[in-house]
NUMARMAR-358686 format. One record per atom (N, C-alpha, C): residue number from 1; chain; x negated, y negated, z negated. Coordinates in steps of 0.02 Angstrom, whole numbers, plus 50000, padded with zeros to 5 digits. Each point is the difference from the previous one (the first is absolute). Layout:
! NUMARMAR-358686
SITE   n chain    c1    c2    c3
SITE NUM     A     X     Y     Z
...
END
This chain:
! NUMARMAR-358686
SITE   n chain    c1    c2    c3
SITE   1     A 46179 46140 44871
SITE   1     A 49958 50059 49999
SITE   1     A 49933 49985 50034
SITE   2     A 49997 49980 50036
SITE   2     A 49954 49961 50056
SITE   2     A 49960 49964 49957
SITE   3     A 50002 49959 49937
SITE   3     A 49944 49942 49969
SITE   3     A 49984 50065 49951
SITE   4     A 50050 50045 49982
SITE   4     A 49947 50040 49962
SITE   4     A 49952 50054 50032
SITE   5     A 49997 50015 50041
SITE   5     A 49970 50059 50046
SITE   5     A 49929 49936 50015
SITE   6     A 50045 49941 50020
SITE   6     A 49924 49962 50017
SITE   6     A 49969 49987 49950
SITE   7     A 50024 49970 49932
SITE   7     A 49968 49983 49949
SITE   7     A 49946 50073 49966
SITE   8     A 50025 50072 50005
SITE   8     A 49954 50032 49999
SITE   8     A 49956 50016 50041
SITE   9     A 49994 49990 50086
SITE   9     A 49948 50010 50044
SITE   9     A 49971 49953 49990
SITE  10     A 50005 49916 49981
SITE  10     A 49953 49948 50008
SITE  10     A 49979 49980 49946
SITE  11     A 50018 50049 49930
SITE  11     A 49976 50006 49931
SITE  11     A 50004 49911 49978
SITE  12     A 50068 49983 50004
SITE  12     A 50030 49921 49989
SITE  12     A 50057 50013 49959
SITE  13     A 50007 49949 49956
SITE  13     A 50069 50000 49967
SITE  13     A 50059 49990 50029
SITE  14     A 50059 50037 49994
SITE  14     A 50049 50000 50024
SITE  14     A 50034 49924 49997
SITE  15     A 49993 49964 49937
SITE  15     A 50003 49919 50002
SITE  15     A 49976 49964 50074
SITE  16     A 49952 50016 49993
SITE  16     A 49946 49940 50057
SITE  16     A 50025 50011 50073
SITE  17     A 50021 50070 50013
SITE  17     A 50013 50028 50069
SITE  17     A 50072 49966 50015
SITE  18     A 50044 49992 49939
SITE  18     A 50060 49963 50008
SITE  18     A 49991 49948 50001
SITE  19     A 49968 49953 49980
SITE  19     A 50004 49912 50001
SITE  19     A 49952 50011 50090
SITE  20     A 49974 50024 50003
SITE  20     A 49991 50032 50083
SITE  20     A 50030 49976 50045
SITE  21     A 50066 50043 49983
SITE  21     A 50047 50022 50056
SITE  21     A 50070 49933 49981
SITE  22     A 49966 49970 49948
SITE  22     A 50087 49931 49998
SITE  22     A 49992 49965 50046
SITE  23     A 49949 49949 50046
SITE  23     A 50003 49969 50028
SITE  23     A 50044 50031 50072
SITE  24     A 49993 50064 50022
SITE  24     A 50022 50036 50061
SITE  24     A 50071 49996 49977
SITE  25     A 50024 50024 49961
SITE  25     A 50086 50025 49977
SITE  25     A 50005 49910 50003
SITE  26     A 49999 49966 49965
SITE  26     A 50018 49914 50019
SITE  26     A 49997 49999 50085
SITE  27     A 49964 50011 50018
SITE  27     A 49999 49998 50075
SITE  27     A 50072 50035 50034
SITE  28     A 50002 50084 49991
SITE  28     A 50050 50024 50009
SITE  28     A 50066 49954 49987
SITE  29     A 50015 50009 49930
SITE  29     A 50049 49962 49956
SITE  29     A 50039 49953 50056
SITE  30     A 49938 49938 50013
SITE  30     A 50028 49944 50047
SITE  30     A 50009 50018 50057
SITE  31     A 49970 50039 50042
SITE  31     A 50034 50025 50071
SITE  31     A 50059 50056 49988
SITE  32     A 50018 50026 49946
SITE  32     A 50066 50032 49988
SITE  32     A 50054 49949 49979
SITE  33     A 49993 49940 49966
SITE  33     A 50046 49958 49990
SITE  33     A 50006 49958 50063
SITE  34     A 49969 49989 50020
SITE  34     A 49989 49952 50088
SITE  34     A 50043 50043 50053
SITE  35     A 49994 50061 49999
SITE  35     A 50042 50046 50040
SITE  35     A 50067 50013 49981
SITE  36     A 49998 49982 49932
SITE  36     A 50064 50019 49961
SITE  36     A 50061 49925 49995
SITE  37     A 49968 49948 49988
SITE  37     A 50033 49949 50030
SITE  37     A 49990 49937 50057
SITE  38     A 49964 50031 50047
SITE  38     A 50008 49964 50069
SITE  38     A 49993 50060 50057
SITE  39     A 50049 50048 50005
SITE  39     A 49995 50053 50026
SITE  39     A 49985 49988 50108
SITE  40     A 50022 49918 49993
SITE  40     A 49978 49987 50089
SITE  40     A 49937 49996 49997
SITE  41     A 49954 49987 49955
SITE  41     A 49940 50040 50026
SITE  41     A 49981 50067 50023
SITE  42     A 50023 50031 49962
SITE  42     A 49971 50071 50023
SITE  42     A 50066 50025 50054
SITE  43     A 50052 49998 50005
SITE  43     A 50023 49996 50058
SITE  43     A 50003 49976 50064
SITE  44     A 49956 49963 50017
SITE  44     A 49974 49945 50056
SITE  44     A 49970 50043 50021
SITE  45     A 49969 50035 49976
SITE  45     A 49932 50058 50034
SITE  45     A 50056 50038 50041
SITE  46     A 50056 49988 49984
SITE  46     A 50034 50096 50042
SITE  46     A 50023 49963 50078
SITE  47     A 50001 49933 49986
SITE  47     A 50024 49982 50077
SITE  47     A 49957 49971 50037
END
């Protein structure tokens, strides 16, 4: 909902605003799989 609300305030194609935002979700992606299978990282923080 968010790329279309922006794609009409910044008068941009809803295409362009998404190839945008892939590099960030790849980013996400790998720190959700990194957390998801080496979970003593992010548990190290609690002790």
């Amino acid at each position: 909902m968010n790329l279309f609300i922006a794609s009409y305030r910044f008068e941009k194609p809803v295409m362009t605003l998404y190839r945008a935002t892939i590099p960030f979700f790849l980013i996400l992606l790998v720190a959700v799989l990194i957390i998801t299978y080496w979970p003593w990282l992010s548990l190290a923080l609690i002790e």
